[in-house]
Every structure is written in C-alpha cells, then in structure tokens.
C-alpha positions in Angstrom: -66.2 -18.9 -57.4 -65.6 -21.1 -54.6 -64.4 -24.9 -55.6 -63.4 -25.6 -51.7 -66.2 -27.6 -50.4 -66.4 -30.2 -53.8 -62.3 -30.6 -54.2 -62.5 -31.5 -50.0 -64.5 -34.5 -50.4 -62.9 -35.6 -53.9 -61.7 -39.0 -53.0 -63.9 -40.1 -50.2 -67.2 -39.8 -52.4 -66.4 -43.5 -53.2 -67.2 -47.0 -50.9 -64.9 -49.6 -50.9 -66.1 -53.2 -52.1 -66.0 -54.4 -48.4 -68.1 -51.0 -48.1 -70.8 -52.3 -50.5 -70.7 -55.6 -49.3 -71.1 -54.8 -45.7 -74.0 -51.7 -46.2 -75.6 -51.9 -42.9 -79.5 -52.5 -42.9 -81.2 -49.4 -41.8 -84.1 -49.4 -39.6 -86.1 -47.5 -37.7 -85.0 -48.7 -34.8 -81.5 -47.7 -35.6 -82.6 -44.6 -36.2 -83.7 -44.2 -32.8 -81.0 -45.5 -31.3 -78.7 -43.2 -32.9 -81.5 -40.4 -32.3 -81.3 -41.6 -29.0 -77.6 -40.0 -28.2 -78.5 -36.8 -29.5 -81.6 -36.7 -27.2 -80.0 -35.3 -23.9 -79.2 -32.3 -26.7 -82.1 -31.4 -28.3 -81.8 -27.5 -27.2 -78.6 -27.0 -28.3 -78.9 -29.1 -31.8 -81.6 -26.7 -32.2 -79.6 -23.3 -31.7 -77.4 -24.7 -34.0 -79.9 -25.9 -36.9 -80.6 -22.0 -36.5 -76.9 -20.6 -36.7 -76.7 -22.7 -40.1 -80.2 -21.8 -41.7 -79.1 -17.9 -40.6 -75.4 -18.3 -41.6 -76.2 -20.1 -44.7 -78.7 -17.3 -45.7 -76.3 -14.7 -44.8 -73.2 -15.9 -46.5 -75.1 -15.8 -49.6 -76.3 -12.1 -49.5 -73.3 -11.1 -50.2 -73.5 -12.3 -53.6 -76.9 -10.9 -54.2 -75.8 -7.3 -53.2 -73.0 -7.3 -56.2 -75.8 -6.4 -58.3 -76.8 -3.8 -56.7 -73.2 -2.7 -56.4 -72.7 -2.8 -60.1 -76.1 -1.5 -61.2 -76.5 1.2 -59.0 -73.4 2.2 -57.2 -71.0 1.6 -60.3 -73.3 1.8 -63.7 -75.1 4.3 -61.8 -72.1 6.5 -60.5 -73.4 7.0 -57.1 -70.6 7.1 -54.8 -72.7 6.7 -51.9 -74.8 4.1 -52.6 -71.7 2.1 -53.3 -70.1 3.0 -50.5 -73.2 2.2 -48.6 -73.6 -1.6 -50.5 -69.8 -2.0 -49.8 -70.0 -1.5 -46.0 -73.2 -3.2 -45.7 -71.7 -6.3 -47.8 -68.9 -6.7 -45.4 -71.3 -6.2 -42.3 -73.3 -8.9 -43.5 -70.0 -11.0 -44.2 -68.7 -10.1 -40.6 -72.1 -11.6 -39.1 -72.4 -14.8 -41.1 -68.9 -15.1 -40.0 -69.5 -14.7 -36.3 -72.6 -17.1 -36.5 -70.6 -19.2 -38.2 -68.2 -19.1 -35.4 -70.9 -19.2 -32.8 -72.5 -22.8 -34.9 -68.8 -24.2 -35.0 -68.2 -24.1 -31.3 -72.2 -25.0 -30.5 -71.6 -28.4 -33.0 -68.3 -28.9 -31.6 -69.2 -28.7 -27.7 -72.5 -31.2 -28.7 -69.9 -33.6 -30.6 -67.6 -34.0 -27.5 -70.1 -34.2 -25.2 -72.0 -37.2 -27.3 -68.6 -39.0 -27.7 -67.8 -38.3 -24.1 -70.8 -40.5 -22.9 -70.3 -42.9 -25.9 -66.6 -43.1 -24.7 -67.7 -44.0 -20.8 -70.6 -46.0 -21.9 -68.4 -48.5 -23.7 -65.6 -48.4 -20.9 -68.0 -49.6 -18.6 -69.5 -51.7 -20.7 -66.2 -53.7 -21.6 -64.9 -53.4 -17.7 -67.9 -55.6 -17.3 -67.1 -58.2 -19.9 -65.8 -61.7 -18.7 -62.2 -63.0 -19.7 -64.0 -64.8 -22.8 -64.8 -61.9 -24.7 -61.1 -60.5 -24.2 -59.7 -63.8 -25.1 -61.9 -64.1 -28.3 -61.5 -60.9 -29.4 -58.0 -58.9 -30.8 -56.9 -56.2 -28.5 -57.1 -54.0 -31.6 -60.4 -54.1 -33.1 -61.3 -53.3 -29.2 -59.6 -50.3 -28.8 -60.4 -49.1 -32.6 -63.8 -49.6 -31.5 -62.7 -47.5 -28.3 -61.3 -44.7 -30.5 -61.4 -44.5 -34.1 -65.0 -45.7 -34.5 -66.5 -43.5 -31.2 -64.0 -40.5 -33.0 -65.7 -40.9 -36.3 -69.2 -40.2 -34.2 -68.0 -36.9 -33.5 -66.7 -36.6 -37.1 -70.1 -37.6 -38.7 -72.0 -34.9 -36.1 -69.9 -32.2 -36.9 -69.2 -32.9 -40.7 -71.9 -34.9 -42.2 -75.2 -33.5 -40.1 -73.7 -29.6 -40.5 -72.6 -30.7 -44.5 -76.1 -31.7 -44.8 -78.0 -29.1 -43.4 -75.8 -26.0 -44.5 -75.6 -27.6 -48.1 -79.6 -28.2 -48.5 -80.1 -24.7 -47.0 -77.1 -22.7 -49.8 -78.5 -25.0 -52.3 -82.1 -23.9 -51.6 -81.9 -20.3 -51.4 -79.2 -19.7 -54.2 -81.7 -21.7 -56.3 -84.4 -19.0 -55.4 -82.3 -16.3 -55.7 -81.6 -17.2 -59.1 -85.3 -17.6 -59.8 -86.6 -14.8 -58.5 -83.0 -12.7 -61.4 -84.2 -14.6 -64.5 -86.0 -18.1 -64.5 -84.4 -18.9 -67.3 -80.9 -18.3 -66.7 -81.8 -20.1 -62.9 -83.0 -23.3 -65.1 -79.8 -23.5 -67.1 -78.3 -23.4 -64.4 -79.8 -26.4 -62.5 -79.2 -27.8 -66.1 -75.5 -27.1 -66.2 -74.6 -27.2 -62.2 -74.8 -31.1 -62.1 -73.0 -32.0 -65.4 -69.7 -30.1 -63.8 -69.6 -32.8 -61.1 -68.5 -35.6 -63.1 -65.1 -34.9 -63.8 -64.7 -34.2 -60.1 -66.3 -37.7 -59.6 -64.3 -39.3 -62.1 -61.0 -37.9 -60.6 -61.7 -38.3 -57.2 -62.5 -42.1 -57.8 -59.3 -42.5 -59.4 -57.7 -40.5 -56.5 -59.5 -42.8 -54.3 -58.0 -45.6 -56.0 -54.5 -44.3 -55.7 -55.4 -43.0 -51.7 -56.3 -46.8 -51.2 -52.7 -48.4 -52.4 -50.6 -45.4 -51.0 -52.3 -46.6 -47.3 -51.6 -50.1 -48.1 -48.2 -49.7 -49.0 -48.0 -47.5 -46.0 -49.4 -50.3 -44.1 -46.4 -52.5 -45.5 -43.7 -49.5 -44.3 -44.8 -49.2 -40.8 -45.1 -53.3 -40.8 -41.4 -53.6 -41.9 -40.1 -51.0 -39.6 -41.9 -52.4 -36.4 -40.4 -55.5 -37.4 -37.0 -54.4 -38.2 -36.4 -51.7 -35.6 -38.0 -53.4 -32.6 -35.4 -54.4 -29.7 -36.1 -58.2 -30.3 -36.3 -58.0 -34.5 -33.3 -55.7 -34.7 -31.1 -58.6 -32.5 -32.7 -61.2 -35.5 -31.8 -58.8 -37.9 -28.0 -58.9 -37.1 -27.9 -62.6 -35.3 -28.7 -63.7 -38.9 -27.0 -61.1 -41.2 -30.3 -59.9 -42.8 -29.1 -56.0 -43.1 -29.0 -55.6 -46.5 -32.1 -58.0 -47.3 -34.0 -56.1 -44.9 -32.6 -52.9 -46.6 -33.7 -54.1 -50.1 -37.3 -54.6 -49.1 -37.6 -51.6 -47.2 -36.2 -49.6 -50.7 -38.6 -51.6 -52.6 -41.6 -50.6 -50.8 -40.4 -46.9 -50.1 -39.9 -46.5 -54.5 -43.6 -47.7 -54.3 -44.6 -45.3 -52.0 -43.1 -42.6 -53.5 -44.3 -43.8 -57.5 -48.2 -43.4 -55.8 -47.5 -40.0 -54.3 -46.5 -38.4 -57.6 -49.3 -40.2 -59.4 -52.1 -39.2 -56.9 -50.6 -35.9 -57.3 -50.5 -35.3 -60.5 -54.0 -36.9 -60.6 -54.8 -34.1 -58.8 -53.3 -31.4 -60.8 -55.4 -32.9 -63.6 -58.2 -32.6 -62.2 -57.9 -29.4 -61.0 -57.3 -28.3 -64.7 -60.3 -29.7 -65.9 -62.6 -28.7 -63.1 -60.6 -25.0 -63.7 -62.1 -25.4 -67.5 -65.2 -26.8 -67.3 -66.2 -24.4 -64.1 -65.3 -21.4 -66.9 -68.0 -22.8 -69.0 -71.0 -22.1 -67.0 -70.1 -18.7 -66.2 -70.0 -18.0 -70.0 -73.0 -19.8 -70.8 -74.7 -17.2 -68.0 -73.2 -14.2 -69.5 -73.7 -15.3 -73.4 -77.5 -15.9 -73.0 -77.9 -13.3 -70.8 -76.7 -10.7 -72.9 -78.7 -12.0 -76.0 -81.8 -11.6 -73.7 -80.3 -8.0 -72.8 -79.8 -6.8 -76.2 -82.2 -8.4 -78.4 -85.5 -8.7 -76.3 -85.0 -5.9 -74.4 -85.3 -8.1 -70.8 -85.3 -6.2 -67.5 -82.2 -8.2 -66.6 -79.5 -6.0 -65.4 -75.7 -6.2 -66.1 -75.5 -6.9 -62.1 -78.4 -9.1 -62.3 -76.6 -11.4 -64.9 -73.2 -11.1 -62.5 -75.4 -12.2 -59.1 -76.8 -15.5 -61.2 -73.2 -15.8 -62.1 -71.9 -15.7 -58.3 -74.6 -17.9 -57.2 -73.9 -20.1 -59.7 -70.4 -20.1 -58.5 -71.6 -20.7 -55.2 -73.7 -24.0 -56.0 -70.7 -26.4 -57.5 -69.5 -27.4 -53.6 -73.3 -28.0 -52.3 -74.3 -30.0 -55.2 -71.2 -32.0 -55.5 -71.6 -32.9 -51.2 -75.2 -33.6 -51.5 -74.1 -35.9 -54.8 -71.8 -37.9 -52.2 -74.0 -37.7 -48.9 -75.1 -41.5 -49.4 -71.6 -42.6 -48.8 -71.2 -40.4 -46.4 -74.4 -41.9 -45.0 -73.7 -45.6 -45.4 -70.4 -45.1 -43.5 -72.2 -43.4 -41.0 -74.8 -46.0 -40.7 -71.7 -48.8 -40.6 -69.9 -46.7 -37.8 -72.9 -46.7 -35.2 -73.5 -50.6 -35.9 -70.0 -51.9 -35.2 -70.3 -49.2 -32.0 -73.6 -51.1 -31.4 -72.3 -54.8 -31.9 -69.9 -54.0 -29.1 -72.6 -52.5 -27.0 -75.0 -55.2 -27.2 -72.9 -57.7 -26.6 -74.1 -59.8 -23.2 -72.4 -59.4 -19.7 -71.7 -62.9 -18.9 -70.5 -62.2 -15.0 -73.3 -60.0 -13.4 -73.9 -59.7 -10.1 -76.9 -61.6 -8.4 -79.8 -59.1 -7.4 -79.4 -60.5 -4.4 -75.7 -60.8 -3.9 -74.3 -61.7 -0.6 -71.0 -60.6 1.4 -70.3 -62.5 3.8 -69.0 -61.7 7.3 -65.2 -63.2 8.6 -64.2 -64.5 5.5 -61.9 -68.0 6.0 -61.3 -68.9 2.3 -62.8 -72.3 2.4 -63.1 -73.3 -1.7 -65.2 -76.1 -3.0 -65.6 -77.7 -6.3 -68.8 -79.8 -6.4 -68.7 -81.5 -10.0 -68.1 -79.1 -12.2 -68.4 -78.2 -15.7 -66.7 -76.1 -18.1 -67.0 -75.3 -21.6 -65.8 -72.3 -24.0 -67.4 -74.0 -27.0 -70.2 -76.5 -26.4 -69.1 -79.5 -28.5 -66.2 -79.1 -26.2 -65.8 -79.7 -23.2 -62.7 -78.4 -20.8 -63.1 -79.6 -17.7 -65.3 -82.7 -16.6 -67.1 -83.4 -13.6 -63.9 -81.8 -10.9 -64.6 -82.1 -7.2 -61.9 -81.0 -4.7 -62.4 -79.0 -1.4 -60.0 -76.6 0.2 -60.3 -75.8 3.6 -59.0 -73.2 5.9 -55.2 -72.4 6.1 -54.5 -75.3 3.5 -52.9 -75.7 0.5 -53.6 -77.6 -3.1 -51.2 -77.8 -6.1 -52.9 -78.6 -9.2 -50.4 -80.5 -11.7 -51.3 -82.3 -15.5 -49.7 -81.3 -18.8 -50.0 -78.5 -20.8 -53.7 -77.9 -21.7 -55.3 -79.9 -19.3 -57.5 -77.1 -17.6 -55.5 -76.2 -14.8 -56.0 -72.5 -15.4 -59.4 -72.9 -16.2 -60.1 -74.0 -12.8 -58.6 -71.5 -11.1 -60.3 -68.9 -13.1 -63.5 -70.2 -12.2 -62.9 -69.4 -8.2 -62.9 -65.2 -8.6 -65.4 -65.9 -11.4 -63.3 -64.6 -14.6 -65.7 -67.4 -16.3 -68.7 -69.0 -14.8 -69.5 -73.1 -14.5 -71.3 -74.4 -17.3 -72.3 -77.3 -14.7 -72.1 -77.7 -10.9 -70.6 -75.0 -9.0 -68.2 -73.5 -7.0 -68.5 -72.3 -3.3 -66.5 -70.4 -1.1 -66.8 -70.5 2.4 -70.6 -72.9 1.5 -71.6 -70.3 -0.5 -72.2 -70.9 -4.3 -69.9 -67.8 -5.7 -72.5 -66.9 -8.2 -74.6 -65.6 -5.0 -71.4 -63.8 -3.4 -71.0 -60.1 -4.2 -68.4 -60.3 -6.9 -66.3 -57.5 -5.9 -66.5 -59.1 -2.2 -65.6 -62.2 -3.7 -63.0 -60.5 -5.6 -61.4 -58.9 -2.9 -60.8 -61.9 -1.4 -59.0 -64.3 -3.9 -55.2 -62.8 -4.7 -53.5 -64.4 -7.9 -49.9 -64.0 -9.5 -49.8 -65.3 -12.6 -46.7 -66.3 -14.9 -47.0 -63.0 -17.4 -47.3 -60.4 -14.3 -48.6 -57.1 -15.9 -47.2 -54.3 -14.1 -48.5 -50.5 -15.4 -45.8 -47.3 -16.5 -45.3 -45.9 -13.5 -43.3 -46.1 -9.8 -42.6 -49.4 -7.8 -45.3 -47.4 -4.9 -47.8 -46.9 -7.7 -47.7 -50.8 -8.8 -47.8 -51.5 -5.6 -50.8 -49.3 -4.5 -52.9 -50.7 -7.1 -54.2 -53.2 -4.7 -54.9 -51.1 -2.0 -54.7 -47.0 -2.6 -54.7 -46.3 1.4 -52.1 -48.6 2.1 -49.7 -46.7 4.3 -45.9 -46.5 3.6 -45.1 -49.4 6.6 -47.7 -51.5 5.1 -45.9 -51.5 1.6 -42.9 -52.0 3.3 -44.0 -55.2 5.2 -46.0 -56.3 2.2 -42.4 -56.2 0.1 -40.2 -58.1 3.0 -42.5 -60.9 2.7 -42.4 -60.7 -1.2 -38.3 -60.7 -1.1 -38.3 -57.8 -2.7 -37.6 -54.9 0.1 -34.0 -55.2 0.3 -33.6 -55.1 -4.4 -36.3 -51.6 -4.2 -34.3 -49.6 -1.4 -30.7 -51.0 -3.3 -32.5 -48.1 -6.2 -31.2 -44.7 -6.6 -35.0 -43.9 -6.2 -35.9 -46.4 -4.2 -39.8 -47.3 -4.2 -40.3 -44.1 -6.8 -38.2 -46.1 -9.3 -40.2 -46.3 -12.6 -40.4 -49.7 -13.6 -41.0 -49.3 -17.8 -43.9 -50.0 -20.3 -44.9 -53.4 -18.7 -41.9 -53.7 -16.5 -39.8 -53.7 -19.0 -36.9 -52.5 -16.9 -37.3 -54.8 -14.6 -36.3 -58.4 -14.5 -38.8 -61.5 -14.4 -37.7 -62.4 -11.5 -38.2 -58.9 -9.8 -41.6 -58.5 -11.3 -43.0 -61.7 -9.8 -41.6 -60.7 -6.6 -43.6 -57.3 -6.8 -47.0 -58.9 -8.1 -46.7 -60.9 -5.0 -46.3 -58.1 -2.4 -49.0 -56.7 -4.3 -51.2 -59.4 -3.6 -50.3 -59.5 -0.1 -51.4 -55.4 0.2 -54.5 -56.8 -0.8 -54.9 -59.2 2.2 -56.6 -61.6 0.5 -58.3 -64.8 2.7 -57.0 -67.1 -0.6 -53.4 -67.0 -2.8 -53.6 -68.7 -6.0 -50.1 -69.1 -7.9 -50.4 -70.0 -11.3 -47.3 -70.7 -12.9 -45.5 -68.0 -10.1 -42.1 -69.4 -11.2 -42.2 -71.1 -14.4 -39.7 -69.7 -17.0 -37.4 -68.3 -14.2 -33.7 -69.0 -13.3 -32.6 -70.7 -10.8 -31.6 -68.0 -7.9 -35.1 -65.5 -8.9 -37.2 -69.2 -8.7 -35.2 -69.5 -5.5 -36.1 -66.1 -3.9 -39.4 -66.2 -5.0 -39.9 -69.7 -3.5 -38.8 -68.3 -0.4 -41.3 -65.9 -0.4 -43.9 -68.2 -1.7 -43.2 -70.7 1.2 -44.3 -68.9 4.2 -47.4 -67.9 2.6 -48.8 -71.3 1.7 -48.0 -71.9 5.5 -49.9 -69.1 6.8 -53.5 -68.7 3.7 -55.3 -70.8 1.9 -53.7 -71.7 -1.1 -54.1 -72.8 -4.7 -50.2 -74.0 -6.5 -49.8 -74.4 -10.3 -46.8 -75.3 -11.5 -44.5 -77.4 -13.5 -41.8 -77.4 -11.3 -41.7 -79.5 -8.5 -40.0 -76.9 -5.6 -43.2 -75.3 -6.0 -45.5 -77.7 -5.2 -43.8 -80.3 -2.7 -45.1 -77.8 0.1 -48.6 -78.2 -0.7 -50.6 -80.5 1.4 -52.2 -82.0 -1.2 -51.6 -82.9 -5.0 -54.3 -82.7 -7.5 -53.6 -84.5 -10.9 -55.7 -83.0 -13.9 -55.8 -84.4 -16.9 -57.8 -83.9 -20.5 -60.2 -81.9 -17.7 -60.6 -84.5 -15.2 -59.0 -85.1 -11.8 -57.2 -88.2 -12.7 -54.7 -88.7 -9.2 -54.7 -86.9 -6.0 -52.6 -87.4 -2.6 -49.3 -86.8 -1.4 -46.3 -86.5 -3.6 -44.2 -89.5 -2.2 -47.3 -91.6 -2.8 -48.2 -90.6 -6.4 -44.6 -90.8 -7.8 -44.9 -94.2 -7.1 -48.4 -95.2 -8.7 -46.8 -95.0 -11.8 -49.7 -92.8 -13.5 -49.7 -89.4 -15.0 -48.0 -88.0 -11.9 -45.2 -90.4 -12.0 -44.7 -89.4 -16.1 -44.9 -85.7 -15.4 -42.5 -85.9 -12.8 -39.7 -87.9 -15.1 -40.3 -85.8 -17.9 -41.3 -82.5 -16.4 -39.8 -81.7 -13.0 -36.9 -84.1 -14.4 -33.9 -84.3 -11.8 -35.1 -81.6 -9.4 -35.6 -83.1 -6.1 -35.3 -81.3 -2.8 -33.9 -82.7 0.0 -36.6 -82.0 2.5 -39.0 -83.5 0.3 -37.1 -86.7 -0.4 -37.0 -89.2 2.1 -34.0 -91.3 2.4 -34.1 -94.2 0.2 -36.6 -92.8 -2.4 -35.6 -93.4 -6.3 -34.2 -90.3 -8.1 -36.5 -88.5 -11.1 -34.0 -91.0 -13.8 -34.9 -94.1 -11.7 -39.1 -93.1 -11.2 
C-alpha cells in the first residue's frame, strides 16, 4: 500500500489567510494567457499527456495480475503460470517505469523551455523600464518575481498539471478495475477511500501551522545574523559592547527554532500512526465482507480477486488525497501567473519614436525650453526650467538638497521623460532622437559609482567592448587613475570586489570616469563626482575632472565649490525653479540662495584662482 504521494503534500494542502484574501479572479482570458506559453508546445504536451495515460494504466496492472498470481499460479499450483504472471508483472513494471522516465524528461524539457522564454521575456521587459519603476519598486520583490515566481512556473508544469492528470487517470481506472472484481466491494470502497483523508488533512494543517512559525522564526535567525555578522554590524556590535545581548537574542530565537522542530516532528510521527491505523481498516473491511460473500453466498469472487480490490484500494489513498488538495494547488497557481502578469503588463514609459532620429556629427548642444517634471501629479519637481548649453561649454547646477538637480540631469539621456516642455539636444526634441543614439552620447558619473565583480579591464570595457588596450590606457591617464592600476600586482586584471568593495571611493570615481571617457561621449555630466570624498581623492579627481570640462560639453553638480568654479556658468535651483544664474563672483554677492549655499555649504573652501584679490572670505559673505 503506497501512502507516498498523500504524506508529500501533507502540509501544503492548506492557503494562508493572505492566500484567501488575495485568491486571484480567474478568467478566461487568463486562461489563455497562461494557455498561451504552452502553445509553442503543444506536440510535446501531447506525447506527454500519452506517457501518463499509458504509465498510469501500466503501473496499475501490476496490481491486477496478483490475482491471477494467487488464484491460478499459487491456489492453483501451476508453477508455470506463476512463473509466467511473475515475469510478465515485472515486464510490465519495467515499461511503466521507462515511460515514466521517458514523461519525466518530456515534462521536464517543456518546463525549462516555458521558463526559459518567461525568464527572457521579463528581462527584456524590465531592461526597458524607466528609472521610476526601479525607484518605486524594492529590488527584492523584482528579482523574486525574476526567480522564485517564474521557478514556481516550472514547478506548477511539472507537479501540478502531471499530479492532475496522472491522479484522474490511477483514480479512474483503479475505480474500474475494482468494478469490473465486485461492485460492491468497489462501492465501499469509494465509501471508505475519502473518510481516510481526514486525519491526513487534519495533521497536515497542523503541520502547516507549525511549517509557517518554524519559517518565521527562521526568518528572524537569518535577520539577526545578517545583522550581527555583517562587516559594518559586527564593528557596532563591539564599538558598543552589545556581545552578549546580541548573544542572548540569537539563544532565544535558536531554543524557538529548535521547540518547533520537535513539535512539527513529532506532529508528524502522529500522524503517521494514525494514518498507519486507519489505512489498516479499509483493507480489513475488503477482506471481512469479501469473505462473507465467499462463504455464505457462494459469490464468484476469488481469494486473488478480494487481494487485487485490496491493492487497488491501497493504491487510491495518494490520488484521492492530491485531487482533495488540487484547488490550493490551483489558486496558488492562478496567484503565481498574475503577479508574473502584473509585472509584464506594466507600461514602458521610455520607448523609442517610430520614427526615431540619429543624427549626424553630434556637438552636444543641450536645451531646456520650460520644462516640467512630476513623479506624482499633485507634485510637482521641477517648474518651468529653461537653460541652454552650447558646444564645448560648461554648466554647474547648485541649490540644496532636494531641489531637483538630479532630476534635471536625468531628463537629458531620458531616464524619465518631461511631463511639460522639452528637452533638445543638438535642436532636436530627445523624445525624437534614437535613444540608444542619444544614449551613447551623454556620459555620467555619479556619487554611488557601481562597478560589477570582476577585473579593472572588464569595468573598464563596459563602455566600449572593442576598445583596444592603448585606448584604456589613454582613457585611465586622463581619469588619474593609470599610474594607482599598474602600481597592482595584477595590474588592470586586478579584481575590484562585489561593488568595488576593494577599492577605495576615491579610486572608484576615478575608474567610472575613464570609463565614461572610453565611451567618447559629445556631453559629461558629473553629479555629485566628488561629494563625500577626502581631500587628496577630491583633489586627484578634480584634476581629472578639470581638463574635461575644458575640452566637452559639460553638466557639474556639486556641493563643493572646487568643482564648480570652472564652470562657465552657475545655475541656482531651488524648490524646482532656476532661481539665480551667472558667474560665481557675481552671485556670491547678490546675497540670494547662492550667497547662503556658499556660507553654509562650500563654507571656507575658496581657491585661489577663483578668488580675486580683495574678495570677502566664505565667514565674511
């Protein structure tokens, strides 16, 4: 009597409350959708909706030829028709096996391929989002989305389509097996067959229950060990001689963890009993009635008839008990392909005009003509900015913190698009230029430069894969950097860490520049290049930065004054409007926002070329 298939789903026959407050509305249109994937597959899904009906039906022969073995081959004492039954029982075994096989590989190879397209479907899909949707939305639920979620497509292919069609087809033809033994031993035992699949429901929703804490106290383990044994929480840890707090609640949630393991297992010894006593019940029943029919109303039912409707009743516990549970296994499918749909129907913002242009001898002329910008409509970032950059120029945008600056960077290489007015480079309106054109052409470093697990050449190489070794090499001189990568035992192969982690700020600002300058952009926007730096990396980056804003047309952020007094003109942005503009020695002495940034932001830090003689300190401003 096989229990296998009932015990494996004990404990996820049960929704959560979320579950059942969240059931997804199915439609037909859903349907198709999901129909839709499998489409491409249709051949194969058939072959293997054939393995299953023929494994299925094969896999219960077995059973039915034990009657025969006892009746005619044992009872009978014919050694050759045993041996006959025997070897024709295992054949039959050996090919249900190898269809089996055969289906599993077939389901398996349709499942990967499904989730494979899903997979590239959504990676695409996402690549195309704009900077909104990755600023709105955690970096976690996208990449479950990304993995778990597309993984559990494969999961509900292979488990819950084979479960259902492998279960419906054992169910079916043990059921007419049975009928075609004894009719009335087959209807107790449609009576009987359900009643045995409450204690397993029973246990497993108390096993779910238990299941459900141990992962949240799990949850609570792995939080207090990030925490705790992270390079910057460890340095907490033992700055503030939390050791043997820390210890405490880590020993008080491990003692939980281990209280919910013995319950859930013991809950599952229990259950294991009772399903071991009740399962011993039907059997007997079989056997009890079918011997009164035997002796007393001298029925053509065989002693190997009684033991096949025994076996096949055996063999019905595990597909009555999935089919029992396939609406939550149905509802959870259901759930899965909608949150996999949410994500897929969510809008490109930034697409590409039909009729995108790219335009010839690029000069990196940038214009702002009144322009709007919103994330949420009742509120309203930027208001009404007009500025133009020309040619081989340079603009430092200044204001406090939250005043847009960013924003209106952002809106040049189109990461967001203008709620109002526009934005035109070279006279063009950059909704109407080819965005990966217009991309190309516009090189930023930010303040949090993101550099990838791998060498200082592959960084490096990210903006331009054919760019030879001299190229680098140039590109790196002008960045500062040259002389610090060749100073490494491994020189431009030297691996810089998970996000540059083994390099220092300074360093990777240096390298995000020469990157930008492989790219050979026709405009350099620096956005914060040297905020949060010391002295001597902002010094060495400056140097770098200088000759650039010469040479390009160039956009400066900053809150530091060395890296804007080279820029030919200053733009003053506050609460999302231009507010001052002109030259630094002229708006330090308005006496407006400028003059109050510039006591209580750039502070004493003057530079002598700057300053001409005779002009009041940062104190005196």
């Amino acid at each position: 009597m096989s229990m296998g298939p009932g015990m494996g789903r004990m404990g996820r026959g049960f929704l959560t409350e979320e579950e059942k407050a969240n059931r997804p509305k199915v439609t037909k249109a859903l349907l198709r959708r999901i129909f839709s994937y499998l489409l491409p597959y249709w051949k194969q899904l058939l072959l293997v909706m054939l393995c299953i009906a023929v494994s299925s039906a094969l896999s219960l022969y077995p059973s039915i030829l034990t009657g025969r073995i006892i009746d005619e081959g044992l009872i009978g004492r014919d050694l050759n028709m045993l041996i006959r039954l025997i070897i024709l029982s295992l054949l039959v075994m050996l090919c249900a096996n190898l269809i089996g096989v055969a289906e599993s590989y077939l389901n398996t190879w349709i499942a990967q391929h499904i989730t494979f397209d899903m997979r590239n479907a959504m990676f695409r899909h996402l690549q195309q989002m704009s900077q909104r949707f990755f600023t709105t939305n955690s970096q976690g639920d996208i990449i479950t989305r990304m993995t778990s979620d597309i993984d559990g497509v494969r999961q509900v292919i292979t488990n819950t389509f084979t479960s259902i069609l492998s279960n419906s087809i054992t169910l079916m033809i043990a059921l007419i097996a049975m009928f075609r033994k004894n009719w009335i031993l087959a209807l107790i035992g449609i009576v009987i067959v359900p009643l045995f699949t409450i204690p397993t429901r029973r246990a497993g929703r108390t096993r779910w229950e238990l299941t459900r804490e141990s992962q949240e106290c799990n949850d609570n383990i792995n939080g207090i060990l990030n925490e705790t044994l992270s390079v910057s929480g460890q340095m907490l840890v033992k700055l503030f001689n939390r050791e043997e707090k820390e210890y405490r609640k880590y020993e008080a949630a491990n003692q939980k963890m281990i209280d919910l393991n013995i319950r859930e297992s013991m809950a599952g010894r229990w259950f294991r009993v009772t399903m071991s006593t009740f399962s011993s019940i039907g059997p007997m029943l079989l056997y009890l009635v079918g011997g009164i029919l035997i002796m007393n109303y001298d029925s053509s039912l065989s002693v190997g008839d009684i033991t096949v409707l025994v076996s096949l009743l055996g063999r019905m516990y595990g597909p009555v008990n999935s089919l029992l549970n396939i609406q939550v296994d149905w509802i959870r499918s259901m759930a899965l392909f909608t949150r996999l749909f949410e994500y897929y129907d969510m809008p490109v913002e930034i697409r590409n005009d039909p009729n995108a242009v790219i335009l010839e001898n690029p000069k990196g002329n940038i214009e702002f003509d009144h322009v709007f910008f919103h994330y949420d409509p009742e509120r309203e970032i930027l208001k009404d900015i007009s500025f133009k950059l020309e040619e081989g120029r340079s603009i430092a945008i200044v204001g406090p913190s939250g005043s847009g600056k960013s924003t209106t960077i952002n809106l040049i290489p189109r990461l967001y698009d203008v709620t109002g007015g526009s934005v035109r480079f070279d006279g063009v309106d950059v909704r109407k230029i080819d965005l990966t054109f217009l991309r190309s052409q516009i090189g930023m470093v930010t303040q949090e430069t993101y550099l990838f697990n791998g060498t200082i050449r592959e960084n490096l190489r990210y903006a331009r894969e054919d760019a030879t070794e001299e190229e680098i090499v140039e590109a790196c001189k002008k960045a500062n950097i040259h002389d610090f990568i060749i100073a490494q035992p491994d020189g431009y192969d030297t691996m810089v860490g998970n996000r540059g982690l083994k390099l220092s700020g300074g360093e990777k600002q240096r390298l995000s520049i020469a990157r930008v300058l492989l790219k050979d952009p026709a405009v350099m926007i620096f956005d914060e290049a040297t905020s949060s730096l010391d002295s001597i990396s902002e010094s060495k980056i400056q140097e770098a930065i200088d000759p650039l804003i010469e040479s390009r047309t160039s956009i400066l952020i900053a809150h530091r004054l060395s890296t804007i007094l080279a820029a030919d003109e200053i733009i003053v942005i506050k609460a999302g409007e231009i507010v001052e503009r002109g030259q630094h020695k002229d708006l330090v002495k308005q006496g407006g926002v400028y003059t109050e940034l510039y006591r209580t932001q750039f502070g004493r830090e003057i530079e002598k070329k700057a300053a001409p003689a005779g002009e009041p300190v940062a104190a005196n401003a």
